[in-house]
VOMAR-930463 format. One record per atom (N, C-alpha, C): residue number from 1; residue in three letters; chain; atom name; x, y, z. Coordinates in steps of 0.2 Angstrom, whole numbers, plus 5000, padded with zeros to 4 digits. Layout:
BEGIN
NUM,Ala,A,CA,X,Y,Z
...
This chain:
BEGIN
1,Unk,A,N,5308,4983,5248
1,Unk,A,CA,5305,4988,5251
1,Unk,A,C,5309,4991,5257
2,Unk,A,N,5310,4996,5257
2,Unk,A,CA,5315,4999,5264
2,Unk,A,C,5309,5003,5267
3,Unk,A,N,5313,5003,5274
3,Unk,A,CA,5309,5006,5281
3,Unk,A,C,5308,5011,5280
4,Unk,A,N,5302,5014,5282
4,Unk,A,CA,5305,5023,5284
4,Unk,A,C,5307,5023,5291
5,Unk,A,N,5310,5028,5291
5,Unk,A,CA,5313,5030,5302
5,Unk,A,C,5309,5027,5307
6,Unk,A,N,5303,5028,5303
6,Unk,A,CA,5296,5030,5308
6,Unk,A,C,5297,5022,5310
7,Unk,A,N,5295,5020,5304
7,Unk,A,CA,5294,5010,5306
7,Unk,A,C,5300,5006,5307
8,Unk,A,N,5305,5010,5307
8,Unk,A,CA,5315,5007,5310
8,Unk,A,C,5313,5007,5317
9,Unk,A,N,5310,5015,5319
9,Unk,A,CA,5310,5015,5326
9,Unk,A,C,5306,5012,5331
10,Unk,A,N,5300,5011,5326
10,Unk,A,CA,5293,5008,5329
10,Unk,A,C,5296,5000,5330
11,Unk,A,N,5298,4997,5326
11,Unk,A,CA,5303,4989,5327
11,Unk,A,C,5307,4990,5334
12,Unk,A,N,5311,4995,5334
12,Unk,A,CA,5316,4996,5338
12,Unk,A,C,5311,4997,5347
13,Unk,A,N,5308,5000,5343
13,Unk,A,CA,5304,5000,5352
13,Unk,A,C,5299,4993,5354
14,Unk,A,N,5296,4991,5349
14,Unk,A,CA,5294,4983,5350
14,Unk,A,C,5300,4978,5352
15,Unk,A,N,5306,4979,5349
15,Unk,A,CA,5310,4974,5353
15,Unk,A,C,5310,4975,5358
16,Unk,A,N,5312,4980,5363
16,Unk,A,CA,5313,4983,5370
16,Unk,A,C,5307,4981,5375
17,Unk,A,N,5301,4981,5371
17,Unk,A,CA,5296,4978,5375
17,Unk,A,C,5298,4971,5373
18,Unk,A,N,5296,4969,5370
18,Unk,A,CA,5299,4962,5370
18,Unk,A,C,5302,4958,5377
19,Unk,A,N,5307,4962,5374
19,Unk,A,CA,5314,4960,5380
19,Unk,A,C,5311,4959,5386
20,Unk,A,N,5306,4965,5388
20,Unk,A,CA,5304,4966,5395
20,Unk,A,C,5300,4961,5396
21,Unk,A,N,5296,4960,5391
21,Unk,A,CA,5290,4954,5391
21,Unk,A,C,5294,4948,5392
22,Unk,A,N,5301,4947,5390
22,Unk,A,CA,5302,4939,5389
22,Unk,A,C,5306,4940,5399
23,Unk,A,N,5309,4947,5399
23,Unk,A,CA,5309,4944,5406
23,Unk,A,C,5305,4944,5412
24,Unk,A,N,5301,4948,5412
24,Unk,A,CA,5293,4947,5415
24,Unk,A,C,5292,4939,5416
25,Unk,A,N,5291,4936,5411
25,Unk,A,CA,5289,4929,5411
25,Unk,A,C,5293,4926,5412
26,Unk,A,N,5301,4926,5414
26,Unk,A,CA,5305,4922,5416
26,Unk,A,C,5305,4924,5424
27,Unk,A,N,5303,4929,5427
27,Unk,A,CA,5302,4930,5434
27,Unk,A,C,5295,4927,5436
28,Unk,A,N,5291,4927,5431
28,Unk,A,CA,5284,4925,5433
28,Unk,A,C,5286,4918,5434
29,Unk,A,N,5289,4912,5430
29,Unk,A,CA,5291,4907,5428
29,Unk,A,C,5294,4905,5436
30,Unk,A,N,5301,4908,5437
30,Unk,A,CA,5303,4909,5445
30,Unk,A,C,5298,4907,5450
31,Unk,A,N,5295,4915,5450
31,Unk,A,CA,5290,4915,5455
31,Unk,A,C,5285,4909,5458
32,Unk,A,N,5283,4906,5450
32,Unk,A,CA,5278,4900,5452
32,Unk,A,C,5283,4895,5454
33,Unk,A,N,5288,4893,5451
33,Unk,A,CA,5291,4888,5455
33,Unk,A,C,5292,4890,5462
34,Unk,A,N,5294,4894,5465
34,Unk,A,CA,5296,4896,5472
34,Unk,A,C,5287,4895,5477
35,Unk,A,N,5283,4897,5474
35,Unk,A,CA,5276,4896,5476
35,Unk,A,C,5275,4889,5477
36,Unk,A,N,5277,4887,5473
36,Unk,A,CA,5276,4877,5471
36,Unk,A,C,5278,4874,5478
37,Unk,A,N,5286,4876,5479
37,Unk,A,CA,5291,4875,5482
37,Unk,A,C,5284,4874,5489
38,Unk,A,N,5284,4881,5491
38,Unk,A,CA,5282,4883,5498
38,Unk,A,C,5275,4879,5497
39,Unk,A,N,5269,4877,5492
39,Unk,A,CA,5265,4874,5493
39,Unk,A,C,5266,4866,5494
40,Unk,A,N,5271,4866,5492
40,Unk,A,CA,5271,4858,5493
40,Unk,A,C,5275,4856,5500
41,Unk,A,N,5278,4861,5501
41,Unk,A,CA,5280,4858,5509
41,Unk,A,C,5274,4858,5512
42,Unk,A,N,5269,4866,5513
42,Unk,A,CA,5261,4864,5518
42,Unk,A,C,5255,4858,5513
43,Unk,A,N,5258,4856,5510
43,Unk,A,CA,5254,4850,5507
43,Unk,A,C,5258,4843,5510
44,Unk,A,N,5265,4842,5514
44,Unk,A,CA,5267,4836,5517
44,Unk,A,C,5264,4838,5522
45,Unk,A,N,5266,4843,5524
45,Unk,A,CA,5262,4845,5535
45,Unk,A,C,5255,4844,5533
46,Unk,A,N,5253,4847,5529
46,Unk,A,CA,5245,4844,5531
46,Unk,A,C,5244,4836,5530
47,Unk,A,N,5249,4835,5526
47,Unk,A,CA,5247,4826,5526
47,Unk,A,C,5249,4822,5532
48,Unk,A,N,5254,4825,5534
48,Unk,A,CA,5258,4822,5542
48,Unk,A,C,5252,4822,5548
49,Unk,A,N,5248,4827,5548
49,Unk,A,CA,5244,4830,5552
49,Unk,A,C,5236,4828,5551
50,Unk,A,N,5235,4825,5543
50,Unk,A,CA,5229,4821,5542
50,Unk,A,C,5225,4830,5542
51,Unk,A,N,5227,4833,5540
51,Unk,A,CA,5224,4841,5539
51,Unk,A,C,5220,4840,5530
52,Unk,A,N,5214,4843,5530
52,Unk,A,CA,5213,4843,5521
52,Unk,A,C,5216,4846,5516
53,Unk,A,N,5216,4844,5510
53,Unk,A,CA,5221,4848,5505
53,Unk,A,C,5217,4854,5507
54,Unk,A,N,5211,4855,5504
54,Unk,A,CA,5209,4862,5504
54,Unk,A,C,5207,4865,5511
55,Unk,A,N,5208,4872,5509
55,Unk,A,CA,5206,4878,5515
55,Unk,A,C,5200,4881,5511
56,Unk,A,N,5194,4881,5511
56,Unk,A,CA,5192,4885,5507
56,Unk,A,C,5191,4892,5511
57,Unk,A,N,5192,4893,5516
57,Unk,A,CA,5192,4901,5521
57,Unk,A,C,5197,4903,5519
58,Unk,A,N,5203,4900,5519
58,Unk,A,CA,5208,4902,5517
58,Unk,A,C,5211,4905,5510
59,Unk,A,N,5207,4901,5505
59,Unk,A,CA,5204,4902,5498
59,Unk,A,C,5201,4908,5497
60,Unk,A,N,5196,4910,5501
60,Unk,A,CA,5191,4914,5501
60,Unk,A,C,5194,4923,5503
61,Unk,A,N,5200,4921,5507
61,Unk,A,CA,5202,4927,5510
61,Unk,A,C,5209,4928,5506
62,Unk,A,N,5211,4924,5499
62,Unk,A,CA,5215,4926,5496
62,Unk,A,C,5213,4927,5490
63,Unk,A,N,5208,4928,5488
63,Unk,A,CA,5207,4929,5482
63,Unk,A,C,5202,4937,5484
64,Unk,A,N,5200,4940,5489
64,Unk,A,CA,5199,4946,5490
64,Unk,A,C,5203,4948,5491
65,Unk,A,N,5209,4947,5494
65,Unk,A,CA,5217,4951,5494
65,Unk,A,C,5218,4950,5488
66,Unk,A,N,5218,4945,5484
66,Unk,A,CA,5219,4947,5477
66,Unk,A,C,5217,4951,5473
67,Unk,A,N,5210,4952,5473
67,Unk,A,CA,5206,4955,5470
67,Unk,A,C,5206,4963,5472
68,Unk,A,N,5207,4963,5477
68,Unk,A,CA,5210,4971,5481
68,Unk,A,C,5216,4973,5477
69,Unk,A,N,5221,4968,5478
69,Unk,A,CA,5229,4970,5474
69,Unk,A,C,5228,4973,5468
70,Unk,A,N,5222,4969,5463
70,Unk,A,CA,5223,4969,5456
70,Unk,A,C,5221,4977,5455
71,Unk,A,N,5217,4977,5459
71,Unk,A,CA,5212,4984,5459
71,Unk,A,C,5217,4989,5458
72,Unk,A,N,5221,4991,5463
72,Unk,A,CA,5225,4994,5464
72,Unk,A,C,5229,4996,5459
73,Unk,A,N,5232,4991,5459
73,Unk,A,CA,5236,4988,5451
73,Unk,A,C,5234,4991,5445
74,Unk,A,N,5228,4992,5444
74,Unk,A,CA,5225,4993,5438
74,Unk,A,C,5226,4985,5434
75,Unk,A,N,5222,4982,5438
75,Unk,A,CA,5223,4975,5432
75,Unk,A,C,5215,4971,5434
76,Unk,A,N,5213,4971,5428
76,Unk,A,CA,5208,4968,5427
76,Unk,A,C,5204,4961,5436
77,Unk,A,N,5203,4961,5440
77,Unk,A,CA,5202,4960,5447
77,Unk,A,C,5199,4950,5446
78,Unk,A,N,5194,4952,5438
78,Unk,A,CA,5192,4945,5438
78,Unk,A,C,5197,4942,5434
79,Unk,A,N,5201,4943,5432
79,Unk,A,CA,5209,4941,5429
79,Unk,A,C,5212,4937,5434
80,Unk,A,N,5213,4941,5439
80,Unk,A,CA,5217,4940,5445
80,Unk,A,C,5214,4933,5450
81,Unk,A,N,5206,4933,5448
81,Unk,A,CA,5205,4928,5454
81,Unk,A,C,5203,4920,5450
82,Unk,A,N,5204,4923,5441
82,Unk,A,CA,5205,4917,5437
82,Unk,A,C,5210,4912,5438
83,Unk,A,N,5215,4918,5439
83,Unk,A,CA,5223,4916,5438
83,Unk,A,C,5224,4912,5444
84,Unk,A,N,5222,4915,5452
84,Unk,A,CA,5223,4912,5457
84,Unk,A,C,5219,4907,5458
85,Unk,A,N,5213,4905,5456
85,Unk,A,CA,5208,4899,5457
85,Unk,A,C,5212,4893,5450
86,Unk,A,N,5214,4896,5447
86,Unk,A,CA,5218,4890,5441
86,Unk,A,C,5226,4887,5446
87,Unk,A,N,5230,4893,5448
87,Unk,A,CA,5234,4891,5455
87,Unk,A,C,5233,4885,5462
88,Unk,A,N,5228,4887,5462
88,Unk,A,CA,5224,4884,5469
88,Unk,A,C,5222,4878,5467
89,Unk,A,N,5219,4876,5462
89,Unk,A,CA,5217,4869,5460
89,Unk,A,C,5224,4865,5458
90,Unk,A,N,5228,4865,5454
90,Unk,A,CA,5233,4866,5453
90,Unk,A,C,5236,4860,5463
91,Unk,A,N,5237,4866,5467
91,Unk,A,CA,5241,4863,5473
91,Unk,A,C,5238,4860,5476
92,Unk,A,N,5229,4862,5474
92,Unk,A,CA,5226,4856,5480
92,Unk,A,C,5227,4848,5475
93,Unk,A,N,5228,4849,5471
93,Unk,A,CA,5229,4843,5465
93,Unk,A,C,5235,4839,5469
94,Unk,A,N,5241,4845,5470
94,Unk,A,CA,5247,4841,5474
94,Unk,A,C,5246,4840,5481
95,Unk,A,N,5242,4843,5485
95,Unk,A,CA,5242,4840,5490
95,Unk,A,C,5239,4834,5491
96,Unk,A,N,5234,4833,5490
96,Unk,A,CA,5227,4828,5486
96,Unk,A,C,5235,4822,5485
97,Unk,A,N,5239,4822,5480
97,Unk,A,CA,5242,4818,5475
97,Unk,A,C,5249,4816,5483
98,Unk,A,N,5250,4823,5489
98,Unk,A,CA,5254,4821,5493
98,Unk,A,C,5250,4818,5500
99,Unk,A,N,5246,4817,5500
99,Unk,A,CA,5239,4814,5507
99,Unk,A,C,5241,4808,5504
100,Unk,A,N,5238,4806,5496
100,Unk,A,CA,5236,4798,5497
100,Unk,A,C,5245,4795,5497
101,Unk,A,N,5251,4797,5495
101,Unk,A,CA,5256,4794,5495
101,Unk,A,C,5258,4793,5503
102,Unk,A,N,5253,4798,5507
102,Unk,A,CA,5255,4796,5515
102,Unk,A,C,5253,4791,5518
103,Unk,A,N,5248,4788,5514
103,Unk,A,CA,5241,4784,5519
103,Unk,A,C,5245,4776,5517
């Protein structure tokens, strides 16, 4: 079975997002480790410090900045504060994991 144009060039444009997608997710990939990075340093100072893993004020005032961003954005807002409360559990797990190795 051969192509028509139409569907040659429908392929050809799928690749190109593709592309975008694969490097989206390799900067998304970056970004989280770089977050990790900076979470896990204020996961030792808090354990130096005998500070709690969690903020939850601090939680609270970033997921409304989030949910503002997403808005903006045009992207779904309860997306944004799944994505960030899956994040957050996540570092409070490492700080949690970086307190008890201090004690």
């Amino acid at each position: 079975m051969t192509d028509t144009p139409d569907a040659q060039r429908a392929r050809e444009i799928l690749a190109t997002y593709r592309a975008s997608i694969d490097n989206i997710d390799a900067a998304l990939i970056h970004m989280l480790a770089e977050r990790f990075r900076c979470t896990q340093a204020v996961g030792k100072l808090k354990a130096e410090h005998d500070l709690p893993p969690a903020d939850p004020s601090r939680e609270k005032t970033q997921i409304e900045r989030l949910r503002r961003l997403a808005n903006e954005a045009n992207l779904d807002p309860d997306f944004a504060e799944k994505f960030l409360n899956f994040i957050v559990r996540e570092v409070i797990r490492h700080h949690e994991a970086i307190a008890s190795e201090t004690r």
